[in-house]
LUMKEGU-373225 format. One record per residue: z, y, x of N, C-alpha, C in turn; residue in one letter. Coordinates in steps of 0.001 Angstrom, whole numbers, plus 524288, in hexadecimal, padded with zeros to 5 digits. Each point is the difference from the previous one (the first is absolute). Last residue first. Layout:
<atoms>
ZYXZYXZYXA...
</atoms>
This chain:
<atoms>
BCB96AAB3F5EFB7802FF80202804B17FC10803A0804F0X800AF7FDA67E90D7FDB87FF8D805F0801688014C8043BX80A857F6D57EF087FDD1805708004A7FBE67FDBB80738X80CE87F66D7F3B17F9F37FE91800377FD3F80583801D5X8119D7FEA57FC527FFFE7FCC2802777FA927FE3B802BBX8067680D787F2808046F7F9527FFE57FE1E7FC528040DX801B0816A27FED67FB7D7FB137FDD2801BC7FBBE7FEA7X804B78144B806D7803837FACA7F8AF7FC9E7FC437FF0BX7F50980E8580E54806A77FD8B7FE09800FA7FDEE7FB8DX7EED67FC018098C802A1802357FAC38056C800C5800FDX7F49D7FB24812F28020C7FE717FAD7802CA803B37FA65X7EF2D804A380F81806327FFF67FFF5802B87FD517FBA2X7EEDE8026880DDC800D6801F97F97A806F97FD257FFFEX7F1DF8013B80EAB8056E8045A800718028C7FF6E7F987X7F2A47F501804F2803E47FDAF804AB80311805717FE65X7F1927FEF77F60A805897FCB37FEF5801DF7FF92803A5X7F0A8809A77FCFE8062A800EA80158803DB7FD7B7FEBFX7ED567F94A7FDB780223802E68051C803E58034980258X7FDA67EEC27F069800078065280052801D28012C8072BX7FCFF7EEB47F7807F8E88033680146803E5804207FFE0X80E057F46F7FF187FB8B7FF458032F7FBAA801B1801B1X80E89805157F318800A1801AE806627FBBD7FD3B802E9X7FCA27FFCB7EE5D800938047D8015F802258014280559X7FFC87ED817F8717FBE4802E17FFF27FEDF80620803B2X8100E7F9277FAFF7FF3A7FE158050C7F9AE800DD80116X80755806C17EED38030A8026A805D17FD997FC73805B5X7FB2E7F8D97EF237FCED80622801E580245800BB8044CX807C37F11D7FA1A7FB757FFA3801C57FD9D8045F80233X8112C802757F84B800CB7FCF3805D57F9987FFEE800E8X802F5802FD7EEAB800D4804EE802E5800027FE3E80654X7FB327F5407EC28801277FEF7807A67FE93804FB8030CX7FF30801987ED04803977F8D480134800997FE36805CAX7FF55815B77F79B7FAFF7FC5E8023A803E27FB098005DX800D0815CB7FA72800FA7FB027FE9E7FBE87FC4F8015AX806EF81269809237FAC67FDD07FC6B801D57F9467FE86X803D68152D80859804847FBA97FD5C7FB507FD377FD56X7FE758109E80E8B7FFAD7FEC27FB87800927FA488005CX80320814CE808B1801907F8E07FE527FCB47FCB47FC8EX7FB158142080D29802087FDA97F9197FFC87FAB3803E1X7FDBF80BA280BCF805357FF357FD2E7FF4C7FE997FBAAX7F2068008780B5880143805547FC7380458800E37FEC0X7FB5D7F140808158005780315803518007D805F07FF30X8068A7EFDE7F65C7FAD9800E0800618012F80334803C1X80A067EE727F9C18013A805CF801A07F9878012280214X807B87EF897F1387FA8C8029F804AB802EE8069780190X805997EAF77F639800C7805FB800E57FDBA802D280303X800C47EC917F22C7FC8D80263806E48027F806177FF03X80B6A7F3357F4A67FA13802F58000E7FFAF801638054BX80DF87F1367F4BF7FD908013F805627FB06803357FD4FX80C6A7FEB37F03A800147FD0B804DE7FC58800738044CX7FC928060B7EBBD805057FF26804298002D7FDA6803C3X7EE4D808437F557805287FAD17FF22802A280259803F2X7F21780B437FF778006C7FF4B7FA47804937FA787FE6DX7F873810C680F3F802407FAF07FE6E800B17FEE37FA47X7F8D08103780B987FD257FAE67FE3F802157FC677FEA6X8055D81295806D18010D7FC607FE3B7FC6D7FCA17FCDCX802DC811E080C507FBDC7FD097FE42802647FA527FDB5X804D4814EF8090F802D17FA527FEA37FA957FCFD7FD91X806A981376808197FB577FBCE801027FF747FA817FFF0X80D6880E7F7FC937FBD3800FC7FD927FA7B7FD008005AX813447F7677FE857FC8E803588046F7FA89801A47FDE8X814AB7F52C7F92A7FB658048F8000C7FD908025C80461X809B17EB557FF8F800668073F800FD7FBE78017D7FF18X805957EFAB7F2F07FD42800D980548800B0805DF80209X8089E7FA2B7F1B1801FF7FC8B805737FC61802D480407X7F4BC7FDBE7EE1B805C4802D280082804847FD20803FBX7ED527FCBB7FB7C8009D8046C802CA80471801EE800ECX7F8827F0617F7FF7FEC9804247FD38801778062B801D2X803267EFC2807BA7FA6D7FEEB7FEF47FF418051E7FD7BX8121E7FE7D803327FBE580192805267FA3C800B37FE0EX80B8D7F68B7F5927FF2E8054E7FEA67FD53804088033BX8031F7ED11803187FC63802087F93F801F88043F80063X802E67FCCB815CB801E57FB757F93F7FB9F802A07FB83X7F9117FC5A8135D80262804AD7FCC4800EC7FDFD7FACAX7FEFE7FD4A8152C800847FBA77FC5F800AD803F27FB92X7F45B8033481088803EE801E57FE8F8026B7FC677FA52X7F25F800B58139D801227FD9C7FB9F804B1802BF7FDBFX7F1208076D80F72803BF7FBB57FE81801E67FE617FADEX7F59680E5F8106A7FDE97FC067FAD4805327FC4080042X7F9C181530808C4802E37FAE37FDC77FF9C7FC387FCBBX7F4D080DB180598803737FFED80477803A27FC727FE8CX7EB6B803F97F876805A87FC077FF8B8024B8001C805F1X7EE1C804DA80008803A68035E7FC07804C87FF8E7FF3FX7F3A47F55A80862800A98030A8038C804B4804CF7FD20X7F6677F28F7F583803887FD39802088014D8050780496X7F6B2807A37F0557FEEF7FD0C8050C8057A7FE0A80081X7FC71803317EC04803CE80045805BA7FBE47FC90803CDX7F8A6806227EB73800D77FBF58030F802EE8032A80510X7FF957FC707E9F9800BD803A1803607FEFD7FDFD80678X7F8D97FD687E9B6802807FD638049D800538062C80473X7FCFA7FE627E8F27FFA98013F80333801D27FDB680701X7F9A77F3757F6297FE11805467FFF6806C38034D7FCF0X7FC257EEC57FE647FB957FE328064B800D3807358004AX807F77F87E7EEA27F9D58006B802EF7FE388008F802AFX813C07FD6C7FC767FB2F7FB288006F7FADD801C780108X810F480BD78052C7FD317FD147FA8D7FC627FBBA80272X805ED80D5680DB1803087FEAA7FC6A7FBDD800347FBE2X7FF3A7FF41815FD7FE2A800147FAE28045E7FEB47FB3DX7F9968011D8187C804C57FD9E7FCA17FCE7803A97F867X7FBF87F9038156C7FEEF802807FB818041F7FEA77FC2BX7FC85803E181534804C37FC5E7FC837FBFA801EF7FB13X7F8CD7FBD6814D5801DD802B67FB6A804B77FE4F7FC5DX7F3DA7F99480D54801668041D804288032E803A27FC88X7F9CF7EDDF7FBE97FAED805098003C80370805CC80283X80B687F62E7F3957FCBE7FC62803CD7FAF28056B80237X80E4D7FC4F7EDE580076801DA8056B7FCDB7FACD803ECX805688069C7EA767FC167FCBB802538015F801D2806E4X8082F801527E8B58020B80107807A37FAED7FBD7802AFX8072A807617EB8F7FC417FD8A80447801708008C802BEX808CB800E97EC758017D8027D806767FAB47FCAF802B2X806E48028D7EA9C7FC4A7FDD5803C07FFBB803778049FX8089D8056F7EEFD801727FAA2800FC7FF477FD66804CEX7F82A811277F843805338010480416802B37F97E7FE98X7F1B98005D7F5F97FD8C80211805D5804568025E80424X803577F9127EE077FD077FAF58029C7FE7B802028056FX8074780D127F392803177FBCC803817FEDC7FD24801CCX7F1AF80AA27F926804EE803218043D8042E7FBA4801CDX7F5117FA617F1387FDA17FF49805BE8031B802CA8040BX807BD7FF427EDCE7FF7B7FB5F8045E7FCA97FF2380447X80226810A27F5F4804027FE45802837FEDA7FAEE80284X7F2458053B7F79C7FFF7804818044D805967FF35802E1X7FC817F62F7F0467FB4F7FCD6803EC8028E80292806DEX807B68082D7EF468023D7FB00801BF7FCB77FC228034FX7FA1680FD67F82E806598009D8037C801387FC2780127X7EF8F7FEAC7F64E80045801D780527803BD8003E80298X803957FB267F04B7FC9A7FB7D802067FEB980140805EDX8078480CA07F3DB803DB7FADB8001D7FD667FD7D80483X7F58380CF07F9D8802F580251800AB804F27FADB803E7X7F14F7FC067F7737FE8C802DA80477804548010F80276X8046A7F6EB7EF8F7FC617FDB48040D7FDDB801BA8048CX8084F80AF37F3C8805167FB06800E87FC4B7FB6280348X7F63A80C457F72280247803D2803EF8045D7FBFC80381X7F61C7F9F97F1D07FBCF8014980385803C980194803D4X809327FBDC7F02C7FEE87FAE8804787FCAD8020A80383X80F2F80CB07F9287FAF77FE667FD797FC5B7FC2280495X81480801F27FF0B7FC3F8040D8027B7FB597FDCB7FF2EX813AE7F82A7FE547FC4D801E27FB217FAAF8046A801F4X80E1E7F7F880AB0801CE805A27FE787FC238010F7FA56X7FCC17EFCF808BF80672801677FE8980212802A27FD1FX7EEC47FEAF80A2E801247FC3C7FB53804B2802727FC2CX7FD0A809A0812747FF897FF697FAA27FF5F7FEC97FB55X807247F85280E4F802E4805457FE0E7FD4C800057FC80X7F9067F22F80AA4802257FEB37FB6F802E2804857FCBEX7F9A780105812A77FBDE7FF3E7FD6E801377FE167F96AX80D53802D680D207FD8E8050C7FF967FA177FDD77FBBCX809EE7F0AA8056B80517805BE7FBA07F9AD8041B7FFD4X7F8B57F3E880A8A800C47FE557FA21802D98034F7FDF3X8004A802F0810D67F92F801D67FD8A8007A7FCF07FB8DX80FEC7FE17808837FDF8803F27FF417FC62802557FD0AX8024F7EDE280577804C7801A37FB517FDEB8068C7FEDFX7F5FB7FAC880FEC7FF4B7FD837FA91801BE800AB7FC4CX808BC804C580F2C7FBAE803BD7FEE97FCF47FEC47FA1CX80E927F50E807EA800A38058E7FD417FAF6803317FDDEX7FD997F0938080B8000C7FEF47FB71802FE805017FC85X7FAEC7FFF1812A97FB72801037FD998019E7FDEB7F8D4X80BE78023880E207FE4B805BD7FEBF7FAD17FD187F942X809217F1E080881803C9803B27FD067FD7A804BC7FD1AX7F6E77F62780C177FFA57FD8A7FBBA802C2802AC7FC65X7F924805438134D804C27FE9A7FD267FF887FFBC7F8B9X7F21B7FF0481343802227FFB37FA85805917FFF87FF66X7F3558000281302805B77FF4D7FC227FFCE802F07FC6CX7F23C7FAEF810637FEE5801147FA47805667FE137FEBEX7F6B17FF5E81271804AA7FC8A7FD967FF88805017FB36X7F8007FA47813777FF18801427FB38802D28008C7FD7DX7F95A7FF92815BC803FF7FE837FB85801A8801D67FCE5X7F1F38020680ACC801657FB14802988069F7FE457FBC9X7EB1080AE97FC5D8050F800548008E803E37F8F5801C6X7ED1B802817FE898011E80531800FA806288015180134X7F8327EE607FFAE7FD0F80263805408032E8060D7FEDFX807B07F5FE7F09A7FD07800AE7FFB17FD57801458076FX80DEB7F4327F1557FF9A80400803FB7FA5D8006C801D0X
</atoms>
């Protein structure tokens, strides 16, 4: 942890990233297969299959940094693209337990202003914005931010718990 942010946390899911891998090998091995002349079956093959496994390697990986009067949050490993929430933004903060299919969106209610960051099952931070978007972020200690977030946030005395939380929401 860093003076900038007061709590960190980076989640992988291993699953995505060996699909993705399996992936960028099938797609990069087609045209071997199909008999497609070796220059073209190398660019061709080689790129599709680099261009799939970095895409899955980069929807594998969730950030979450909060501190500094903020939330940042990011998908993939390279530090890029990140998004950042004033803590003043968030009318609700709490926890939601979401089985394997949730992760992938399905269970969850449609709203045009949805945001999903999760990539495992079980406890994610849930954020109500003041815009009305949600958003669902995978983190190993959703309880930390949240108490983070009611302490430096100046509306936390009106912010209000998640409905369907489990327990860890801000009172």
């Amino acid at each position: 942890m860093t003076a900038a942010h007061a709590y960190t946390s980076t989640v992988t899911s291993r699953a995505l990233v060996v699909a993705s891998v399996a992936t960028g090998a099938l797609v990069g091995l087609v045209p071997f297969l199909v008999g497609a002349p070796v220059p073209y079956a190398i660019i061709v093959g080689g790129g599709g299959g680099l261009a799939a496994c970095a895409a899955g390697v980069h929807q594998a990986t969730v950030r979450l940094a909060v501190g500094n009067g903020r939330i940042v949050l990011g998908q993939g490993p390279w530090r890029w693209p990140n998004r950042a929430v004033a803590f003043d933004l968030v009318t609700r903060a709490g926890t939601e337990d979401l089985s394997l299919p949730q992760v992938f969106g399905l269970g969850i209610p449609f709203r045009r202003l949805t945001t999903r960051m999760t990539v495992r099952p079980g406890l994610a931070l849930v954020l109500s914005l003041a815009s009305g978007e949600v958003v669902r972020i995978s983190t190993p200690r959703p309880d930390i931010a949240i108490a983070l977030i009611k302490q430096a946030s100046p509306a936390a005395a009106n912010m209000l718990p998640h409905p369907g939380g489990t327990g860890h929401e801000v009172q």
